[in-house]
PLY file of the C-alpha trace (Angstrom):
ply
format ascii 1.0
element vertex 433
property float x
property float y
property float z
element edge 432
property int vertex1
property int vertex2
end_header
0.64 -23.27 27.95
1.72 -19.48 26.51
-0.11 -18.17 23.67
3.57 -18.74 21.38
3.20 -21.92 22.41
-0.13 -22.67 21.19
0.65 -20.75 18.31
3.78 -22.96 17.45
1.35 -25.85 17.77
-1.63 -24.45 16.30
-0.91 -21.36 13.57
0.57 -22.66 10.25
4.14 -21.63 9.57
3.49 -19.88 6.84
2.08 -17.55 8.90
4.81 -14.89 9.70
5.22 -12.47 12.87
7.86 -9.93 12.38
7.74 -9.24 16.26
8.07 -11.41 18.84
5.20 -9.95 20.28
1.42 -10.21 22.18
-0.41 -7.01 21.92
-3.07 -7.13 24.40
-4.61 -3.17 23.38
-4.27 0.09 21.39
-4.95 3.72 21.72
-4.20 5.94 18.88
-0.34 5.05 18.17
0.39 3.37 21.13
0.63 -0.22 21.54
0.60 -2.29 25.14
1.87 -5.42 24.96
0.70 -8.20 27.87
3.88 -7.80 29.78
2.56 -4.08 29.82
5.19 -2.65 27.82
4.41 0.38 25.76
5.17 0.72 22.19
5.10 3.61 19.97
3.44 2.71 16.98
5.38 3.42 13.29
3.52 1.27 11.19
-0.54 1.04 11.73
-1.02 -2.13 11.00
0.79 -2.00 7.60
-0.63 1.21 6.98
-4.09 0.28 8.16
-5.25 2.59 11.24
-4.79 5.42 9.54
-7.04 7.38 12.32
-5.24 5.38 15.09
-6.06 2.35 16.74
-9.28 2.25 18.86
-10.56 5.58 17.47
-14.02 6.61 19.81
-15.79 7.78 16.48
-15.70 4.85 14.77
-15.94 2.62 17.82
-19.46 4.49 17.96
-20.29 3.86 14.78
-19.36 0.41 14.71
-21.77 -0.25 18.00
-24.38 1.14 16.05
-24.40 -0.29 12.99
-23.74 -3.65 14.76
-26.75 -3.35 16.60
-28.80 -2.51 13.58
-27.43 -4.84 10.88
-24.66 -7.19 11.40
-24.93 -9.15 7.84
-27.43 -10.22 5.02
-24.77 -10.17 2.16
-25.37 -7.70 -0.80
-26.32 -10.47 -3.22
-29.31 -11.45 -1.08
-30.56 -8.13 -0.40
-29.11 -4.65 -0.22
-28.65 -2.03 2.68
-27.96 1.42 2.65
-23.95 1.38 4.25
-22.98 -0.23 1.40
-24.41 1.64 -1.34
-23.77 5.23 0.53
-20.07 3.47 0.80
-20.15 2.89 -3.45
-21.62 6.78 -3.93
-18.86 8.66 -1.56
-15.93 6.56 -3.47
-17.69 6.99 -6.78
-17.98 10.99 -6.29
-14.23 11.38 -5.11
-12.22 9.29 -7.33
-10.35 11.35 -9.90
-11.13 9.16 -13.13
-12.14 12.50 -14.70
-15.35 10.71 -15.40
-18.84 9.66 -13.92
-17.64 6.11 -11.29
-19.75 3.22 -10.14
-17.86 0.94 -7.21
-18.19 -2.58 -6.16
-17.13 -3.45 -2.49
-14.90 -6.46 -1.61
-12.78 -8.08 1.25
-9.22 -7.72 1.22
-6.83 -5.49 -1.45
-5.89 -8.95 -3.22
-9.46 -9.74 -3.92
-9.77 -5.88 -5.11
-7.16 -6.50 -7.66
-8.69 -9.60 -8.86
-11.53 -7.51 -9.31
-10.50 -4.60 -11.20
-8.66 -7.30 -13.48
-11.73 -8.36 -14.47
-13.28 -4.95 -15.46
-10.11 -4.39 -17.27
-10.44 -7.69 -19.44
-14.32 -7.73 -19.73
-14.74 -3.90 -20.91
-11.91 -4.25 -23.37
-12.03 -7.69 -24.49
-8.51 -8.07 -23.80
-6.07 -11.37 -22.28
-3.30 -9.34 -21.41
-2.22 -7.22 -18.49
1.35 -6.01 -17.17
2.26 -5.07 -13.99
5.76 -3.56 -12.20
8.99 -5.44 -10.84
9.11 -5.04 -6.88
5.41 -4.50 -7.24
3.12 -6.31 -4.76
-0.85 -6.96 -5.49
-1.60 -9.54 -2.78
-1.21 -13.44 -2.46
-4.68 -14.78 -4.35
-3.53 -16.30 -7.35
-3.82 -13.58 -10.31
-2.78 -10.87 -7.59
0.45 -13.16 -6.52
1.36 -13.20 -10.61
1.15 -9.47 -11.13
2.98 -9.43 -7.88
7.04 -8.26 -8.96
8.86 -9.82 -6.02
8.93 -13.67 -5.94
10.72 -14.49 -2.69
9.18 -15.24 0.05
5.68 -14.57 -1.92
6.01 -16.63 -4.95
8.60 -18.63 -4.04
7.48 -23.03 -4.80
4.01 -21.60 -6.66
4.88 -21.69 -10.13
2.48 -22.30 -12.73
1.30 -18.73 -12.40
-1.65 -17.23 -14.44
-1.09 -16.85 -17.96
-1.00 -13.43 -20.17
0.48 -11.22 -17.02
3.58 -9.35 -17.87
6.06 -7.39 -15.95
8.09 -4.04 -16.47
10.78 -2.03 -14.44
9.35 0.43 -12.22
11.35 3.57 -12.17
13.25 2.68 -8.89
15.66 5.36 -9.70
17.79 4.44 -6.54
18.59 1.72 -8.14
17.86 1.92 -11.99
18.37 -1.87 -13.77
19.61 0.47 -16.52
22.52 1.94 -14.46
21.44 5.35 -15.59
20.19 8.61 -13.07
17.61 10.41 -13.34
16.50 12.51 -15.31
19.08 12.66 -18.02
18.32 9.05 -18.47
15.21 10.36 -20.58
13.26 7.95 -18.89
14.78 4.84 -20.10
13.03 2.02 -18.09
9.70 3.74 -19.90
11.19 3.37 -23.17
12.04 -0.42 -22.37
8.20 -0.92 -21.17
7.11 0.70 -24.78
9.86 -0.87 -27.01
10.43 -4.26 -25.07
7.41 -5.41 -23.11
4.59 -3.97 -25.38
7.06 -4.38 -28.67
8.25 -7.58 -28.02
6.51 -9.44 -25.54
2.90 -8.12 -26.85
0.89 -5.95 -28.84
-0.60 -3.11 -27.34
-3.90 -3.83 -28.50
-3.39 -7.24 -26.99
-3.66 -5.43 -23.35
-6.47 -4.40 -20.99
-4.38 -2.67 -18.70
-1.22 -1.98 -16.75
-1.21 -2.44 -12.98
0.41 0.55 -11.21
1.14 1.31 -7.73
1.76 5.43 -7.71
4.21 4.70 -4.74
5.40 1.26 -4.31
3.95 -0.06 -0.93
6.50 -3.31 0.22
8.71 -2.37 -2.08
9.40 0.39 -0.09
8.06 3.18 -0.47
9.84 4.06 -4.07
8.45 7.30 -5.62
8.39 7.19 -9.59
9.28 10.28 -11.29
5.99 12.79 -12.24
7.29 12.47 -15.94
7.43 8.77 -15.83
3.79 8.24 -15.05
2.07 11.38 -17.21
4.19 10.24 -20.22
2.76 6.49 -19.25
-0.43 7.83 -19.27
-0.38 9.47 -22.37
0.88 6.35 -24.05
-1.86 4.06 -22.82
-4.41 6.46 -24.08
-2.83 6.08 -27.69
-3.03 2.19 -27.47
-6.40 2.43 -25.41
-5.42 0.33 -22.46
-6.37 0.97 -19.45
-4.70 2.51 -16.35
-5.35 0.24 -12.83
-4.12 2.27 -10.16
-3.62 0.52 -6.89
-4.08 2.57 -4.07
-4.53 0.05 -1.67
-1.41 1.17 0.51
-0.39 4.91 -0.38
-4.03 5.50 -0.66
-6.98 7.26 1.70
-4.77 10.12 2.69
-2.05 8.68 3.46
0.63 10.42 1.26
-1.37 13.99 1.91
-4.11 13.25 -1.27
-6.92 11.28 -0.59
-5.70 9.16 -3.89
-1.35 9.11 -4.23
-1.92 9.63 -8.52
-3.61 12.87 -7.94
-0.07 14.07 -7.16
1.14 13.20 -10.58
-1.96 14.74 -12.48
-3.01 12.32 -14.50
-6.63 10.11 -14.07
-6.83 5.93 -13.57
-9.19 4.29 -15.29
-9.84 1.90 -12.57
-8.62 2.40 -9.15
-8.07 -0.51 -6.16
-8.76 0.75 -2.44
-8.46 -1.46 0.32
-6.08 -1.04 3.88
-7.22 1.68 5.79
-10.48 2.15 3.68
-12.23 0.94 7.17
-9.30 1.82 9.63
-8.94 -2.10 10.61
-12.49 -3.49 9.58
-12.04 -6.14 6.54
-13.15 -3.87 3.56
-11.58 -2.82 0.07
-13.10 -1.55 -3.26
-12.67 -1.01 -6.88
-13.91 2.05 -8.20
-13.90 3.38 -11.99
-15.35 4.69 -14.80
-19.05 3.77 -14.99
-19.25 2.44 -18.36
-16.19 -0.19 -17.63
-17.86 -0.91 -14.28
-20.80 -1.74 -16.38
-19.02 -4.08 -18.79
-19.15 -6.74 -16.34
-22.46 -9.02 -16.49
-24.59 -9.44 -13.54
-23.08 -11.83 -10.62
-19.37 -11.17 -12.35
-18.55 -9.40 -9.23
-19.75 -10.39 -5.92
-18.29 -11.97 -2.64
-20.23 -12.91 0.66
-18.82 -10.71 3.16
-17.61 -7.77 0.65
-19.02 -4.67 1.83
-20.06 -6.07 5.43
-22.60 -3.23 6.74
-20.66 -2.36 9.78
-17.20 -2.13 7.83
-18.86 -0.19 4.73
-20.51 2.13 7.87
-16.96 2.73 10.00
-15.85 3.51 5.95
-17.64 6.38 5.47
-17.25 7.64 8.73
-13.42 7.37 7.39
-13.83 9.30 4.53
-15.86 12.15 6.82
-12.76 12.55 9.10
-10.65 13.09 6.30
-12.02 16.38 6.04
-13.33 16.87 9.72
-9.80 16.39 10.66
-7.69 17.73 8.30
-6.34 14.15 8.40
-4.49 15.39 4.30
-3.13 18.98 5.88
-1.45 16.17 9.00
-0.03 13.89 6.27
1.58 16.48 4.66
3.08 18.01 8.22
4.22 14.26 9.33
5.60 14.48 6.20
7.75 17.24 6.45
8.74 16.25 9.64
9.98 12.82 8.97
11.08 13.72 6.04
13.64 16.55 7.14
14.62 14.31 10.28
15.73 11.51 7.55
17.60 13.76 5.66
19.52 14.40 8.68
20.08 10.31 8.53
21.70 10.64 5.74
23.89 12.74 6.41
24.90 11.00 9.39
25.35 7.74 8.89
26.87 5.81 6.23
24.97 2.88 6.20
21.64 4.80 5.49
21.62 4.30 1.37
18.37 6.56 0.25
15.48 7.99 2.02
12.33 9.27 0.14
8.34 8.94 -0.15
5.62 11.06 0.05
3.57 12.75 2.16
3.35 10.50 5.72
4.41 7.48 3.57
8.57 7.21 4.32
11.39 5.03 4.18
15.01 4.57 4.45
16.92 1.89 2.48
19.84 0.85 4.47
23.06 -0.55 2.53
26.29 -1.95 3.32
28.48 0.06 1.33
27.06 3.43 -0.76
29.41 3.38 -4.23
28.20 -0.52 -4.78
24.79 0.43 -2.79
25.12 -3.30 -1.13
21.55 -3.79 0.35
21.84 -4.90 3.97
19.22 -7.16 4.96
20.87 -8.11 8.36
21.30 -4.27 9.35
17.34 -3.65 8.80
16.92 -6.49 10.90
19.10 -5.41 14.00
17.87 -1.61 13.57
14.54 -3.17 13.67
15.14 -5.24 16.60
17.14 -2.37 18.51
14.28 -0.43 17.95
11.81 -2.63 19.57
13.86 -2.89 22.61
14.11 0.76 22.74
9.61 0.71 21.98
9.10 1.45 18.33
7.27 -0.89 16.66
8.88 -0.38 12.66
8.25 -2.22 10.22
10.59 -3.58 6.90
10.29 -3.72 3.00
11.97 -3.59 -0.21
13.43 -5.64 -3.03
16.12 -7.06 -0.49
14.45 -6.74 2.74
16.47 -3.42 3.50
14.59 -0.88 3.98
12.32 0.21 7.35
9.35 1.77 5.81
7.33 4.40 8.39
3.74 4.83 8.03
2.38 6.00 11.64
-0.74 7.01 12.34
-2.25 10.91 10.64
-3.84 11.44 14.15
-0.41 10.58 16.16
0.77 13.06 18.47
3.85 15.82 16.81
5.42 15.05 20.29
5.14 11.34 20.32
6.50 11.19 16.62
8.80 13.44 17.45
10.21 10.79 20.09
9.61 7.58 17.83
11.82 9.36 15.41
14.19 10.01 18.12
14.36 6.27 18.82
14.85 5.41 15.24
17.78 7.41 15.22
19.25 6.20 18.16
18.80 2.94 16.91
20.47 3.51 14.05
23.57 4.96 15.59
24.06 1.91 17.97
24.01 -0.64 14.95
26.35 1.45 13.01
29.08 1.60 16.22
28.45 -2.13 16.63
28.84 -2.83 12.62
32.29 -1.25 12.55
0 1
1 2
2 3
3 4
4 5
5 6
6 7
7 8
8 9
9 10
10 11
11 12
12 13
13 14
14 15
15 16
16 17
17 18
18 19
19 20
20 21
21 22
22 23
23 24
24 25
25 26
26 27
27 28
28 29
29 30
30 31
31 32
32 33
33 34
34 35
35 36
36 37
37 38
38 39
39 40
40 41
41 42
42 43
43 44
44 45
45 46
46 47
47 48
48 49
49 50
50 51
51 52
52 53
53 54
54 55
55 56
56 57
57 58
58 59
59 60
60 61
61 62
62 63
63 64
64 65
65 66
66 67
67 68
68 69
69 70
70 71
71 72
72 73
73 74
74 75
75 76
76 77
77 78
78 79
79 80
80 81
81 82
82 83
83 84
84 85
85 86
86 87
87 88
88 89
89 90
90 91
91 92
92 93
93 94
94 95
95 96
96 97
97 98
98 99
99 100
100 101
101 102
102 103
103 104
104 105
105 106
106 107
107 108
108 109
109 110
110 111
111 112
112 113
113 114
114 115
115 116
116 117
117 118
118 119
119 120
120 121
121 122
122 123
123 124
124 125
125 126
126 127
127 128
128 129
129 130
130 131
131 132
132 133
133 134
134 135
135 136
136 137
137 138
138 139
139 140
140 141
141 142
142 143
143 144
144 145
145 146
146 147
147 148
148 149
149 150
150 151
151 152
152 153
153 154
154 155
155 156
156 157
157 158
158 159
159 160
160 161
161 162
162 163
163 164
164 165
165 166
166 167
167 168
168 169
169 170
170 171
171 172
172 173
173 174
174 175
175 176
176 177
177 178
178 179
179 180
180 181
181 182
182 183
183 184
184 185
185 186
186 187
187 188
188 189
189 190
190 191
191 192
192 193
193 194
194 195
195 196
196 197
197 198
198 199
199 200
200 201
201 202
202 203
203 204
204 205
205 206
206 207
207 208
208 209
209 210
210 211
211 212
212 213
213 214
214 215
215 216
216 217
217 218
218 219
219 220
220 221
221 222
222 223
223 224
224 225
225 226
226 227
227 228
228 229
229 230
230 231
231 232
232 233
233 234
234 235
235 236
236 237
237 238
238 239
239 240
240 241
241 242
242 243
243 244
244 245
245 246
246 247
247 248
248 249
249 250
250 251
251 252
252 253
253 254
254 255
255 256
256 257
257 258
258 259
259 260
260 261
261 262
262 263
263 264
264 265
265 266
266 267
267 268
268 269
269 270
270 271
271 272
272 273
273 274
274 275
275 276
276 277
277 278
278 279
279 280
280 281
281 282
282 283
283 284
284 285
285 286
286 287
287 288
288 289
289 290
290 291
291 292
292 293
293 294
294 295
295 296
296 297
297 298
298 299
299 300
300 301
301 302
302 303
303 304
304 305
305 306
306 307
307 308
308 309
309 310
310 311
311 312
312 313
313 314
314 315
315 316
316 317
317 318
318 319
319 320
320 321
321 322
322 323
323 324
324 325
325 326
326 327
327 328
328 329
329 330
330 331
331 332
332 333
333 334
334 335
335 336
336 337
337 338
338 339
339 340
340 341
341 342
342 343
343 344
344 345
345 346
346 347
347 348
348 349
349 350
350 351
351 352
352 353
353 354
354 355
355 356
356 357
357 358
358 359
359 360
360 361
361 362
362 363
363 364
364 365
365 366
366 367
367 368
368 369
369 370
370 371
371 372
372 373
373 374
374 375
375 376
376 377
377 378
378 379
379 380
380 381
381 382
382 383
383 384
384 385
385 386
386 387
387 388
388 389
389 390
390 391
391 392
392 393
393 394
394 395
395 396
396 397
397 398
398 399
399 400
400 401
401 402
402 403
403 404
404 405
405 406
406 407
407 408
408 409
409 410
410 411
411 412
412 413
413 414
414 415
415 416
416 417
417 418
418 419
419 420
420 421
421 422
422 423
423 424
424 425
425 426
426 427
427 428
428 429
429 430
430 431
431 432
């Protein structure tokens, strides 16, 4: 019997494979498939392997840390990988203020997390979060979640007191206006409509933002947008979560995304390629919120494994060791002038943008009505993978490829993934017409 096979009879359904595929091994941004194909590799495991897949340094690491201490759980006693783990996040994160950390699973259970710091240091039931936002499928992460289909789709009751504002998704403003001589309307809607009308400010703990929108697709919010949300938090003291658990740990070309818009979280959610692969995330913040929570408020069995919480601070060394920001920023550039290029060519590419090595392109069916098209993503994705490039898909309507490879991939080798893209682009446009 073939491993789809025993998958169709064994794997719940609601567990979903984008590609038809059985990868048997990695090396940096390659994948190799058990028919031996060869993939290149645009979207590290959802923007996981940020150093690559199979890196040697952290394989070494690993080995050692596994031989030394595989697991005792934090609550029962501590160990040093986990509290060197809590210092190195609590030293870089730009709250503008002395940190403390607590270590965790998954980016979902993160969120949960800093929701509770939010609501336990300000003694406050409310929190808002963003349309086309996603936090992760645990319950309270699912809620603050801004996209219900597939996620939230047949769920309902969701937690109470969670609220939800427009993101500034200029590409496609609910306001019909354009940036920036809308004057920021969708923020004036959050301020008037969802703090005015739906609650009072001093009714909220916090607001729940991504700095770059991760499955939404990669939408970048205006610099304005989130200082000016900054400053009105501060005058209604409610607290600023900033999940980083996608566009964060270099990955847009800062070690955090908000330290491109200059302003400082409160709270901040790390989780993805915190470990390069290994089952780790974090929330890290100001000490005396961290504090607010009473003893055994935070904890999980597994959060902080020793061997993950080692391989993450060997992550966090190779930032700087490799210039792993300086190649975020160049992958950047690269992709970035390549999709403007797109753009120009082809008609059914809508918008490209992000930041830093964190890309996307929104594909669309017509650009005056800006018609999302779903089915387009879908064959470019395919075409792609029969050309090897591995892509991967987001956004509000399922439209848009979103590229995230690997900081430590070859210039060549992205060079010729982006080559592939575009090829694979051009042969569903000829075949759409």
């Amino acid at each position: 019997m073939s491993l789809s096979e025993l998958r169709d009879l064994y794997v719940s359904r609601g567990i979903a494979t984008l590609h038809p595929l059985t990868v048997v091994r990695g090396k940096n941004a390659r994948l190799y498939a058990d028919d031996g194909t060869e993939y290149i590799d645009f979207t590290s495991g959802i923007g996981v392997v940020n150093l690559g897949h199979c890196d040697d340094e952290l394989i070494a690491v690993a080995e050692e840390q596994l031989r030394r201490l595989w697991h005792v759980c934090f609550a029962v006693a501590q160990y040093e990988p986990y509290v060197r783990l809590a210092e190195r996040l609590s030293e870089i994160a730009p709250t503008g203020s002395r940190n403390k950390a607590a270590l965790f699973n998954s980016g979902a259970e993160a969120v949960e997390n800093a929701v509770k710091v939010a609501k336990l240091s300000t003694g406050r039931p409310f929190v808002i979060s963003f349309l086309n936002s996603f936090h992760g499928r645990t319950y309270l992460a699912l809620t603050a979640t801004g996209k219900y289909q597939p996620y939230k789709f047949g769920l309902e009751p969701f937690m109470p007191n969670v609220l939800h504002a427009p993101y500034p998704y200029c590409y496609r403003c609910p306001f019909s206006a354009s940036y920036p001589d809308c004057g920021l309307t969708c923020l004036d809607y959050l301020k008037r409509w969802v703090f005015g009308a739906q609650v009072s400010p001093e009714r909220v703990a916090a607001v729940l933002l991504e700095p770059v929108q991760g499955e939404g697709g990669f939408v970048v919010p205006p610099l304005d947008y989130v200082r000016e949300l900054r400053s009105f938090l501060d005058q209604h003291g409610v607290l600023l979560i900033d999940d980083e658990i996608q566009a964060g740990i270099g990955r847009t070309g800062k070690v955090f995304a908000i330290e491109h818009f200059g302003v400082e979280p409160d709270v901040i959610t790390l989780g993805k390629a915190l470990a390069n692969g290994l089952p780790i995330s974090a929330v890290v913040g100001r000490s005396m919120l961290m504090d607010a929570v009473h003893p055994m408020g935070l904890g999980t069995t597994f959060g902080g494994n020793p061997i993950a919480a080692a391989v993450a601070c060997k992550v966090l060394d190779a930032i700087g060791e490799r210039r792993l920001l300086e190649r975020a920023v160049r992958i950047g550039e690269i992709v970035a002038a390549r999709f403007d290029l797109l753009a120009e060519r082809f008609e059914i590419v809508g918008d490209v943008r992000g930041l830093g090595a964190m890309r996307a392109v929104e594909f669309v069916r017509n650009r005056r009505t800006k018609e999302p098209a779903a089915s387009v993503t879908e064959a470019v994705i395919e075409t792609a993978r029969r050309k090897g490039l591995i892509l991967l898909k987001g956004g509000l309507y399922g439209n848009v490829i979103r590229l995230h490879p690997p900081l430590t991939i070859e210039e060549g080798l992205l060079e010729e993934g982006l080559n592939r893209l575009e090829e694979s682009i051009d042969e569903v446009q000829r075949q759409a017409r």
